[in-house]
matplotlib code that plots the C-alpha trace (Angstrom):
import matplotlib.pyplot as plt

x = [12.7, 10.7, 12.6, 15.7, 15.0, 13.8, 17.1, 18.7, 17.3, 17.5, 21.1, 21.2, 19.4, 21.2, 24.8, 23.9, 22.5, 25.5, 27.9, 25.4, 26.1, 30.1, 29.4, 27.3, 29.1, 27.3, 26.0, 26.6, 28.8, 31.9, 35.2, 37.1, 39.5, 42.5, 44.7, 47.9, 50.3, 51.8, 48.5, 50.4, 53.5, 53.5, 52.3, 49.6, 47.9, 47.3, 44.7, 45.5, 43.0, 42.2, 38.6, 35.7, 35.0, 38.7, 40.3, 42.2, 46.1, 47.6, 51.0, 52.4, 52.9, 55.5, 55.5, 58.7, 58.8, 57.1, 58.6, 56.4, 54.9, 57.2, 57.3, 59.3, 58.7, 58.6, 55.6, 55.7, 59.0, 60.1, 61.5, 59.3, 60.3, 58.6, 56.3, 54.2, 51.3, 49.0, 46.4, 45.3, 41.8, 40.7, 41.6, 45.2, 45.8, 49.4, 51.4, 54.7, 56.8, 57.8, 59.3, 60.1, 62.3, 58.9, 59.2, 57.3, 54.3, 52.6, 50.4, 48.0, 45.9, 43.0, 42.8, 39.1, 38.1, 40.8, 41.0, 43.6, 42.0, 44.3, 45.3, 48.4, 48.8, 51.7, 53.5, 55.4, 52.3, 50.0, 47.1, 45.5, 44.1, 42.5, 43.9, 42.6, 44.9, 43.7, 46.6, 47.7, 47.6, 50.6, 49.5, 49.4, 52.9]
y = [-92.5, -88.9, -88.0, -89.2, -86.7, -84.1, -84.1, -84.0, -81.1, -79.4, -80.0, -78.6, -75.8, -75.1, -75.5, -73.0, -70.4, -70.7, -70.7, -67.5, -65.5, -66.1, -64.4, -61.5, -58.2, -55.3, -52.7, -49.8, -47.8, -47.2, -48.2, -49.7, -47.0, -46.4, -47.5, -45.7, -46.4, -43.5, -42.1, -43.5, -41.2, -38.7, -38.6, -39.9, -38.9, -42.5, -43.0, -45.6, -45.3, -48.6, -48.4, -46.5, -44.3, -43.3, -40.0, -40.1, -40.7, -39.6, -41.2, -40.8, -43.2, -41.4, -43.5, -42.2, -44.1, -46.6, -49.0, -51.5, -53.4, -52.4, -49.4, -47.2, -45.7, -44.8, -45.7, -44.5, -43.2, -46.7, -47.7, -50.5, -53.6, -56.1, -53.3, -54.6, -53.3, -55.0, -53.7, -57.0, -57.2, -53.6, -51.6, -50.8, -53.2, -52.6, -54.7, -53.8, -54.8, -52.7, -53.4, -52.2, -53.8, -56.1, -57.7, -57.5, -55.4, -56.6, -53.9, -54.2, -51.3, -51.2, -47.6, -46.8, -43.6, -41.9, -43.3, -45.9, -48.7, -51.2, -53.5, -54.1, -57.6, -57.3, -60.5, -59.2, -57.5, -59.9, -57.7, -56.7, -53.3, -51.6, -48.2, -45.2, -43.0, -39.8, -38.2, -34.8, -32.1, -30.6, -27.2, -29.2, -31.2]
z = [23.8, 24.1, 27.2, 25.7, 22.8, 25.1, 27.2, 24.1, 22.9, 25.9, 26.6, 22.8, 23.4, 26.6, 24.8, 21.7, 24.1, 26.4, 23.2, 22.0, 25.0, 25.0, 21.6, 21.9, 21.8, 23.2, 20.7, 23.0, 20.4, 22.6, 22.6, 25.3, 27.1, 25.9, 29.2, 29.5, 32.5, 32.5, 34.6, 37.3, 37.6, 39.9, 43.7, 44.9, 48.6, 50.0, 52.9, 55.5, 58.1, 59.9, 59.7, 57.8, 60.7, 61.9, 61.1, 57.8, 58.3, 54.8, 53.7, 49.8, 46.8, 44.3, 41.2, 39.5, 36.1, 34.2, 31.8, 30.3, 33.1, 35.6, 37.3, 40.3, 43.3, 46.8, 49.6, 52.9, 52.1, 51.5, 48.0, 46.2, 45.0, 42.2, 41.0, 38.3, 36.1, 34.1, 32.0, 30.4, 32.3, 31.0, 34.0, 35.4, 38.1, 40.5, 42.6, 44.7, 48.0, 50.2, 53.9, 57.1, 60.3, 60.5, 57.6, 53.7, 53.1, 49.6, 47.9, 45.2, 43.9, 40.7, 39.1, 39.7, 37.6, 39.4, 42.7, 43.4, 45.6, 47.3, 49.3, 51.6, 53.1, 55.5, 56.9, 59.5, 61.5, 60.7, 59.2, 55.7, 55.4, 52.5, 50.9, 48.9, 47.2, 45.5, 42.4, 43.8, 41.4, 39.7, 41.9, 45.1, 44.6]

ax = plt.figure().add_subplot(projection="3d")
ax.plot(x, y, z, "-o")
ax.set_aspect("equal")
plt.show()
């Protein structure tokens, strides 16, 4: 019966600590950003080299609107489709289609600092390659 009780109490203690943690709130004194979509519009100088250590081969996102969680645009000087946002994970997170004679190219992008990083996943030419996309400056537009 002690080991019984034992497990018990560990399992208890194990079950209040993890409920504990799921509670805890940090104490740092800061509020969450304020996420605004609207960062998004305007043109962005997108870097699509195929590897670390290639030269850089620039091509532009123009995001022309946002509405919501939708937005519009052009990539590559290709119109997107099914361009979504969503902010619900405390960062702003995209998604869009675009596509060529090859087929569908699906993006995705998470707004680091200000640095888009993303991804493009295209079916037609069989490959996924990662993207960095930098917010040109009113001056530079």
């Amino acid at each position: 019966m002690d080991e019984h009780m034992t497990r018990r109490r560990r399992w208890r203690f194990l079950m209040i600590g993890f409920l504990l943690t799921g509670m805890v709130v940090p104490a740092t004194g800061e509020s969450p950003p304020v996420l605004d979509a609207s960062m998004l519009l305007g043109t962005w100088t997108v870097d699509l080299r195929p590897t670390p250590g290639a030269e850089p081969y620039f091509q532009e996102l123009v995001v022309t609107s946002v509405d919501g969680n939708r937005f519009e645009g052009r990539f590559y000087g290709t119109p997107v489709t099914e361009a979504r946002i969503n902010m619900t994970w405390g960062k702003i997170r995209i998604a869009f289609v675009t596509a060529d004679g090859s087929g569908d190219y699906h993006h995705a992008a998470v707004l680091e600092g200000e640095t888009l990083e993303g991804l493009t996943n295209s079916t037609g030419r069989d490959f996924l390659s990662y993207w960095s996309a930098a917010k040109k400056t009113p001056q530079a537009e």
